[in-house]
PDB file as gemmi writes it, atoms N, CA and C in Angstrom:
CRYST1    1.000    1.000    1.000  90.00  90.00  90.00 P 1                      
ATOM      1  N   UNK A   1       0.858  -1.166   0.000  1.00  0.00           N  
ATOM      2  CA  UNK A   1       0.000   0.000   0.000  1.00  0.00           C  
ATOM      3  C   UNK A   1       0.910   1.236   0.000  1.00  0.00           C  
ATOM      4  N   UNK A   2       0.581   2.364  -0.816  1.00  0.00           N  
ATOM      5  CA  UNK A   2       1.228   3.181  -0.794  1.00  0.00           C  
ATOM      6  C   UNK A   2       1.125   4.328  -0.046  1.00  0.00           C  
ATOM      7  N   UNK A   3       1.642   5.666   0.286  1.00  0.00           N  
ATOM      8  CA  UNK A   3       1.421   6.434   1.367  1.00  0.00           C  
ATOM      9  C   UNK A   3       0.342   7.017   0.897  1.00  0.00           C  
ATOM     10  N   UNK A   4      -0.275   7.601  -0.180  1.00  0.00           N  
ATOM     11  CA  UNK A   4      -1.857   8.306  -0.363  1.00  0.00           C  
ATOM     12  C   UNK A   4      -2.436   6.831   0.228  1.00  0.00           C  
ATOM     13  N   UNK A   5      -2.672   5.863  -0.338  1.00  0.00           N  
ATOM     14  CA  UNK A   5      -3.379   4.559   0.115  1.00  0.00           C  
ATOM     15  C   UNK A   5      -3.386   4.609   1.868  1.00  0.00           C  
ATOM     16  N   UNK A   6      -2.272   4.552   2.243  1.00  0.00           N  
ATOM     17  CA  UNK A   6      -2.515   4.776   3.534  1.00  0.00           C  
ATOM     18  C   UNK A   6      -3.094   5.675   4.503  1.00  0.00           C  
ATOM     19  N   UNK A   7      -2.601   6.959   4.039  1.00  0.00           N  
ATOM     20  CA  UNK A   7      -3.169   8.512   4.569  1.00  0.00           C  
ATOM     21  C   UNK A   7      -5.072   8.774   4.325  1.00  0.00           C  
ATOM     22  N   UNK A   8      -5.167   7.940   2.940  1.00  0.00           N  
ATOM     23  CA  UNK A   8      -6.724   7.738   2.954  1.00  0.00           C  
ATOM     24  C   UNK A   8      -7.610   7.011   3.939  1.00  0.00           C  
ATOM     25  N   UNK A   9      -6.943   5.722   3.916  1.00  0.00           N  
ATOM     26  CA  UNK A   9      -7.395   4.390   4.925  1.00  0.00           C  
ATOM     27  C   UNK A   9      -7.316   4.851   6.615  1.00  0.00           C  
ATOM     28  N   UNK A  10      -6.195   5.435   6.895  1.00  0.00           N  
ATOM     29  CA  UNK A  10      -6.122   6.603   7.544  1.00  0.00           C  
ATOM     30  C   UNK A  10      -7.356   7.072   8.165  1.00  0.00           C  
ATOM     31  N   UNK A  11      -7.519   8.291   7.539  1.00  0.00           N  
ATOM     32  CA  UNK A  11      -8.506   9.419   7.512  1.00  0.00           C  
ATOM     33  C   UNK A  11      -9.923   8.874   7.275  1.00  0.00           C  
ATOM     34  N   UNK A  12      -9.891   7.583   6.804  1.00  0.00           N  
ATOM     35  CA  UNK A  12     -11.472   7.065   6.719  1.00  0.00           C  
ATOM     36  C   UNK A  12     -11.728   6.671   7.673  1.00  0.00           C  
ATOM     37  N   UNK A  13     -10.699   5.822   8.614  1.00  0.00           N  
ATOM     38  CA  UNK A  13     -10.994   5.258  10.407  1.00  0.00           C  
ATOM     39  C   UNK A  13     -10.997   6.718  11.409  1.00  0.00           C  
ATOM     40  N   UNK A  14     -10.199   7.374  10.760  1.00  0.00           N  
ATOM     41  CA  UNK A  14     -10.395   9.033  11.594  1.00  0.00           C  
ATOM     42  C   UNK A  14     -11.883   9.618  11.486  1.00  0.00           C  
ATOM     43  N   UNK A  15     -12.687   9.420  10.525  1.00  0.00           N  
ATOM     44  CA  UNK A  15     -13.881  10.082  10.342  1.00  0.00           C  
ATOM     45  C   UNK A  15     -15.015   8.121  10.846  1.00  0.00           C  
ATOM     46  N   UNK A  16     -14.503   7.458  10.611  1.00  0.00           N  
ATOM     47  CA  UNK A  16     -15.350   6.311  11.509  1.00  0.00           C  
ATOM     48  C   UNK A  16     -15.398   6.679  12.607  1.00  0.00           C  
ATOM     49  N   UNK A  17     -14.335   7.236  13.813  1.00  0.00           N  
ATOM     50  CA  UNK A  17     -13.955   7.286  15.317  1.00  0.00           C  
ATOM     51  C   UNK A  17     -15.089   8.223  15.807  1.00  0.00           C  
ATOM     52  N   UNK A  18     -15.329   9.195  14.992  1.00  0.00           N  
ATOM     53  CA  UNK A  18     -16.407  10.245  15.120  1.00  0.00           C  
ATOM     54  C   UNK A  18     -17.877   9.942  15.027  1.00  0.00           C  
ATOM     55  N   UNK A  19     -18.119   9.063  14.781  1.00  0.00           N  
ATOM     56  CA  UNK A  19     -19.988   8.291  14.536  1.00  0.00           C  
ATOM     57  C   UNK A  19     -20.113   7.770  15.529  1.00  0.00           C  
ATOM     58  N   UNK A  20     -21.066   8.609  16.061  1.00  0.00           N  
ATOM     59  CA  UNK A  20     -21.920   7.704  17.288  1.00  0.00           C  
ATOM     60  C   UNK A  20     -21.981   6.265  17.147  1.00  0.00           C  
ATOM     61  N   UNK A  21     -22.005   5.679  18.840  1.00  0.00           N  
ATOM     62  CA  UNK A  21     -21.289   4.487  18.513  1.00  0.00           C  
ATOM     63  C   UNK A  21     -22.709   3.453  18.293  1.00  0.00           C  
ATOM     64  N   UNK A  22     -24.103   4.007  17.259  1.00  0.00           N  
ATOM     65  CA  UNK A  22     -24.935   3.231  17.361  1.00  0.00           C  
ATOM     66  C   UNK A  22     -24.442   3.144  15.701  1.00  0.00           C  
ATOM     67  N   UNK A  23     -24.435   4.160  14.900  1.00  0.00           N  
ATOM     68  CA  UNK A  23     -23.629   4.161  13.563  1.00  0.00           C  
ATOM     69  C   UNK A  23     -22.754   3.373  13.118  1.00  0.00           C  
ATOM     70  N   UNK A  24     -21.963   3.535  14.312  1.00  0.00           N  
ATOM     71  CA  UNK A  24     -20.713   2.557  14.443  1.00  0.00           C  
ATOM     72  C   UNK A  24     -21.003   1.424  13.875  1.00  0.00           C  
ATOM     73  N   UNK A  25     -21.992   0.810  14.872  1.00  0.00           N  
ATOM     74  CA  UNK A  25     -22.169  -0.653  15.359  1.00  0.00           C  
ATOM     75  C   UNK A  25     -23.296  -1.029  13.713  1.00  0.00           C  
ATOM     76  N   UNK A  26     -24.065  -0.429  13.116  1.00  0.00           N  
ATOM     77  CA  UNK A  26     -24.434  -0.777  11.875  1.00  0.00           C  
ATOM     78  C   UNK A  26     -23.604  -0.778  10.898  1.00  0.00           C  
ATOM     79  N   UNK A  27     -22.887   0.658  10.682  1.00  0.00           N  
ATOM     80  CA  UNK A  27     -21.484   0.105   9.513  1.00  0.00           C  
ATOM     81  C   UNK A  27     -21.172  -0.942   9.726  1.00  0.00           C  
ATOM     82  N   UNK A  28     -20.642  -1.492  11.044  1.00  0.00           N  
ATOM     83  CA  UNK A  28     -19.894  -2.663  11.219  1.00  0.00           C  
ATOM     84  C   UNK A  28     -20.507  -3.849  10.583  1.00  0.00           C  
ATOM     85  N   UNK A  29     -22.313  -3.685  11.080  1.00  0.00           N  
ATOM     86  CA  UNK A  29     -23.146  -5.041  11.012  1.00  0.00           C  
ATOM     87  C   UNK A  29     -23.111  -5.100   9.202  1.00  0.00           C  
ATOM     88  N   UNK A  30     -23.392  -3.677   8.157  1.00  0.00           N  
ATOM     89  CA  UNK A  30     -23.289  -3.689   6.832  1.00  0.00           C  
ATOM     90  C   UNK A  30     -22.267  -4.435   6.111  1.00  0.00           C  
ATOM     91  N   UNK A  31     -20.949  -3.635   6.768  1.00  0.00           N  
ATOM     92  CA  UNK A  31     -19.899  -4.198   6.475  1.00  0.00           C  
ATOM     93  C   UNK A  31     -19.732  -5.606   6.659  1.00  0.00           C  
ATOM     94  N   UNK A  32     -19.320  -6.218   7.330  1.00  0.00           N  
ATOM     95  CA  UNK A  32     -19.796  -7.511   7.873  1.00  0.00           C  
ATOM     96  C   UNK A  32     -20.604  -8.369   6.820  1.00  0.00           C  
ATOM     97  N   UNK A  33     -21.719  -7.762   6.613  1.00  0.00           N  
ATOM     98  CA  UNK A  33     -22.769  -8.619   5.992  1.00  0.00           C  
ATOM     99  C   UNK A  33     -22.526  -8.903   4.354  1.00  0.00           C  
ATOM    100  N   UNK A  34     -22.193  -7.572   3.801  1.00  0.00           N  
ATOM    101  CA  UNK A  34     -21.208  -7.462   2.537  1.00  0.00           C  
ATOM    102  C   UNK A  34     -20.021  -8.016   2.098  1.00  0.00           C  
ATOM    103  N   UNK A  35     -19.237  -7.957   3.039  1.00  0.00           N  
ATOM    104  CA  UNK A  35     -18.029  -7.971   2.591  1.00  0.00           C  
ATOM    105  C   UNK A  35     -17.338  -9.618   3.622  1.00  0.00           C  
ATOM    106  N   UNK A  36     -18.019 -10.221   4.286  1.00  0.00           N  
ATOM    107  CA  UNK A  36     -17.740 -10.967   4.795  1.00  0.00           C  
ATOM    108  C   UNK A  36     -16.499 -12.276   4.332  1.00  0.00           C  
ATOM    109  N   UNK A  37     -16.692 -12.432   3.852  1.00  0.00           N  
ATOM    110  CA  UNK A  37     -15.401 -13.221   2.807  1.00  0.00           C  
ATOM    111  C   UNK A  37     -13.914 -12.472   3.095  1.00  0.00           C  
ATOM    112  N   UNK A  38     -13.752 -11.194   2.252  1.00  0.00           N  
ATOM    113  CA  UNK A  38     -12.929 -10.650   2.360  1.00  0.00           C  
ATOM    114  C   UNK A  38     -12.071 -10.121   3.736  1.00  0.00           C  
ATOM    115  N   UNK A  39     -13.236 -10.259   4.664  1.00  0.00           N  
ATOM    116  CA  UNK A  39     -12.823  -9.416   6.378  1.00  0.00           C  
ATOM    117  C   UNK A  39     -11.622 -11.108   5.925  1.00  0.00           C  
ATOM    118  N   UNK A  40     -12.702 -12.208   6.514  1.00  0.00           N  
ATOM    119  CA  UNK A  40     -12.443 -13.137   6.821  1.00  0.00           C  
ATOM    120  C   UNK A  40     -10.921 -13.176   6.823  1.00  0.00           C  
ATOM    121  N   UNK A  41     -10.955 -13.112   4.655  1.00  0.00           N  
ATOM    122  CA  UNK A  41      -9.723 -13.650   4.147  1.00  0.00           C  
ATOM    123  C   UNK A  41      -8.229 -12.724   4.570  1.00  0.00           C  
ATOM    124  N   UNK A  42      -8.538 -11.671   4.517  1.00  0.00           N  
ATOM    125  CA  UNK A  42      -7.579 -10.772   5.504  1.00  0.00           C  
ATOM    126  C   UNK A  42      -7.212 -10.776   6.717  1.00  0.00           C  
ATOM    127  N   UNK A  43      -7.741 -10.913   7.519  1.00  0.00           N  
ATOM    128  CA  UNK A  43      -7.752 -11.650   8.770  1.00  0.00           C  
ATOM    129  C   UNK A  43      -6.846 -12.585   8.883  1.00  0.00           C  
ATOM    130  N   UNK A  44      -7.323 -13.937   8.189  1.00  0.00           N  
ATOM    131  CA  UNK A  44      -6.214 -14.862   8.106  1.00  0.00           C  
ATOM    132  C   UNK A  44      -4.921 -14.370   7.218  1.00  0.00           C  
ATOM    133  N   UNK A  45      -5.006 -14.050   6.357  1.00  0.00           N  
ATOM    134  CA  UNK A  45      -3.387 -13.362   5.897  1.00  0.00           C  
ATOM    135  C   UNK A  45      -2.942 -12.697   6.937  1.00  0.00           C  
ATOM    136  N   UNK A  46      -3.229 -11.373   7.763  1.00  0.00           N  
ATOM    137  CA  UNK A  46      -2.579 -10.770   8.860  1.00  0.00           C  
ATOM    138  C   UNK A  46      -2.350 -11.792   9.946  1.00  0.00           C  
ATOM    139  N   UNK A  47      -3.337 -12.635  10.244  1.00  0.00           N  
ATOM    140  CA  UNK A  47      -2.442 -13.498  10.993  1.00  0.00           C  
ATOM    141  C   UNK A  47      -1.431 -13.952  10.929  1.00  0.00           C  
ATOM    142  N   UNK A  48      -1.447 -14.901   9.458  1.00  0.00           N  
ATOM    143  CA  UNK A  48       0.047 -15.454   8.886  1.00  0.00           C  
ATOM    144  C   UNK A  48       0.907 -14.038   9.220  1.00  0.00           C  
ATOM    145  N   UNK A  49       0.882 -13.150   8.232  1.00  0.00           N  
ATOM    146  CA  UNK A  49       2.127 -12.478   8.136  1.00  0.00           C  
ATOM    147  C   UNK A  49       2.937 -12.029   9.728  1.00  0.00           C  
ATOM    148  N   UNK A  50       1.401 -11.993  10.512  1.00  0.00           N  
ATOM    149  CA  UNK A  50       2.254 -11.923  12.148  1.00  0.00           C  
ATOM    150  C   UNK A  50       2.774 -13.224  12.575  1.00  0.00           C  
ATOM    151  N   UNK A  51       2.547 -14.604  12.629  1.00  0.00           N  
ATOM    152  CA  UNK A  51       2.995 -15.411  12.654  1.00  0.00           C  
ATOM    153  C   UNK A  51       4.624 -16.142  12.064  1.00  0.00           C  
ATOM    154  N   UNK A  52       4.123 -15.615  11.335  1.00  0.00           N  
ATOM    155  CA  UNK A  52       5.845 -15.604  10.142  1.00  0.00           C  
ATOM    156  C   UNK A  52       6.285 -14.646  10.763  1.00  0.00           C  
ATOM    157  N   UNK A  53       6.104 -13.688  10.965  1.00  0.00           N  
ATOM    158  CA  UNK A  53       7.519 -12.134  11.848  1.00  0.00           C  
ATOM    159  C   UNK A  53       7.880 -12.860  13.594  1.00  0.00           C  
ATOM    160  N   UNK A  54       6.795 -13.749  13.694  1.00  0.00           N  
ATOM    161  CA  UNK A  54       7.374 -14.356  14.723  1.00  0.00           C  
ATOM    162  C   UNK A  54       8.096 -15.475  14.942  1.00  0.00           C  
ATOM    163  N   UNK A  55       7.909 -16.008  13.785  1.00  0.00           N  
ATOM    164  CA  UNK A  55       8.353 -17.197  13.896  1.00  0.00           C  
ATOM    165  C   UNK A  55       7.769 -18.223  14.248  1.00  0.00           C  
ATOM    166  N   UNK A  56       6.365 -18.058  14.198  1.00  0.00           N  
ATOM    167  CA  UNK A  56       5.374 -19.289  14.819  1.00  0.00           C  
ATOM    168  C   UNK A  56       5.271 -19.984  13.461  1.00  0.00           C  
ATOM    169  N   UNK A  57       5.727 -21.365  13.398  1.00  0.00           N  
ATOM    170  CA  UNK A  57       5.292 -21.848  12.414  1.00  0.00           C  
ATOM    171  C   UNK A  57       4.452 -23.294  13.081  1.00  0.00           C  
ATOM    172  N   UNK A  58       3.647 -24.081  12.237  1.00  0.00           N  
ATOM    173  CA  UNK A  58       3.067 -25.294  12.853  1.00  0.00           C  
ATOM    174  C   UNK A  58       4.324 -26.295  12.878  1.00  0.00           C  
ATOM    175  N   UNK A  59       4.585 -27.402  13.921  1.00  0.00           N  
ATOM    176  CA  UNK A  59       4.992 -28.438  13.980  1.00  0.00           C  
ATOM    177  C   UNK A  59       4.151 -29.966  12.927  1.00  0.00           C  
ATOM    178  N   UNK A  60       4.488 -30.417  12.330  1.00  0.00           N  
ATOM    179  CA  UNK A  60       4.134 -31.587  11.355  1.00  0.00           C  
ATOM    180  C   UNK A  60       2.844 -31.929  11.598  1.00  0.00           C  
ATOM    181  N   UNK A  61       2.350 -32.436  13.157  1.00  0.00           N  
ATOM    182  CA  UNK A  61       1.104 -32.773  14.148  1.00  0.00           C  
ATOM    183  C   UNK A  61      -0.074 -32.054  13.811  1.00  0.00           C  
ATOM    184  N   UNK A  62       0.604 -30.490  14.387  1.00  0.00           N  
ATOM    185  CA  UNK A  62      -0.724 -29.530  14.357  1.00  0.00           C  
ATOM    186  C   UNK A  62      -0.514 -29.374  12.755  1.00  0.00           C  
ATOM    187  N   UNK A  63       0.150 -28.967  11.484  1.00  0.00           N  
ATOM    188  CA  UNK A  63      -0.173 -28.919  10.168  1.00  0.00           C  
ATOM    189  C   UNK A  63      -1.507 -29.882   9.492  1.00  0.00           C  
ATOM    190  N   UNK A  64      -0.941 -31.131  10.132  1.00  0.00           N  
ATOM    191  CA  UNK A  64      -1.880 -32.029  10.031  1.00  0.00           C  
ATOM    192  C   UNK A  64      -3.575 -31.796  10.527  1.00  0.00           C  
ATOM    193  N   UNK A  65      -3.529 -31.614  11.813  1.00  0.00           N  
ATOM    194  CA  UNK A  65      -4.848 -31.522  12.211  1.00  0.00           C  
ATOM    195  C   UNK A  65      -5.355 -30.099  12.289  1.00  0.00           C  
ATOM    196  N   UNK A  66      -5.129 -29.172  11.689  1.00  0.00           N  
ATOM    197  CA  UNK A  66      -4.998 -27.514  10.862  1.00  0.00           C  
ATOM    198  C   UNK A  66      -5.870 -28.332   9.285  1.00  0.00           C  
ATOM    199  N   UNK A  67      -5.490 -28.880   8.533  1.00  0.00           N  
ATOM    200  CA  UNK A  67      -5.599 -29.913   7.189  1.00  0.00           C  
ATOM    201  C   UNK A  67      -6.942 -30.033   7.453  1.00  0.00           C  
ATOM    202  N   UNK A  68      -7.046 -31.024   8.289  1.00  0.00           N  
ATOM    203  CA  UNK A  68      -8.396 -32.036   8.791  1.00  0.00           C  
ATOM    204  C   UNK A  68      -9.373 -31.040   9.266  1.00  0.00           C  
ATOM    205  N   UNK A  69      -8.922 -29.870   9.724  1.00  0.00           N  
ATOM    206  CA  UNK A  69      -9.976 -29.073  10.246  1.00  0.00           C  
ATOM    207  C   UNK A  69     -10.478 -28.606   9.019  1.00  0.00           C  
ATOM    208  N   UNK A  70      -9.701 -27.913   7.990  1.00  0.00           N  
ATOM    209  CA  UNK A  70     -10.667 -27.597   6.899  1.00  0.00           C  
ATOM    210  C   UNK A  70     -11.731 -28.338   6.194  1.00  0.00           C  
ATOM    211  N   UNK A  71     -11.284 -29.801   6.357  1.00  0.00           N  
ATOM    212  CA  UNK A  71     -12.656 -30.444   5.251  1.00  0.00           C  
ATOM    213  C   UNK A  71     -13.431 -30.893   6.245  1.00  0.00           C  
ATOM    214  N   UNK A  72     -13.740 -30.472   7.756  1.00  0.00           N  
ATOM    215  CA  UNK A  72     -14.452 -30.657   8.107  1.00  0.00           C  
ATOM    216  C   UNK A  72     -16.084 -30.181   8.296  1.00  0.00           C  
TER     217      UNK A  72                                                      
END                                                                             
């Protein structure tokens, strides 16, 4: 992301902080309801990428039953 990209993304949570927090709580529920996939899929990427800066990686065991959890 680049610095306008950021300074925007920015300034859009700066003008979110300001909505009453009943506003709030419907953007959220809209958002949410729309875009749900995408929260999701980001979510799990920011996890990874914090995971990897830490160094958490799975051991063979948990990879495995991480696997099994998806086609469940």
């Amino acid at each position: 992301m680049n610095t306008q990209q950021t300074n925007t993304a920015h300034s859009l949570y700066a003008l979110y902080e300001t909505l009453p927090n009943e506003v709030q709580q419907a953007f959220l529920e809209e958002l949410l309801q729309k875009k749900h996939q995408e929260l999701e899929d980001l979510a799990f990427a920011l996890a990874c990428k914090q995971a990897k800066g830490e160094n958490q990686f799975l051991n063979e065991q948990e990879t495995q039953a991480f696997i099994q959890s998806l086609s469940q």
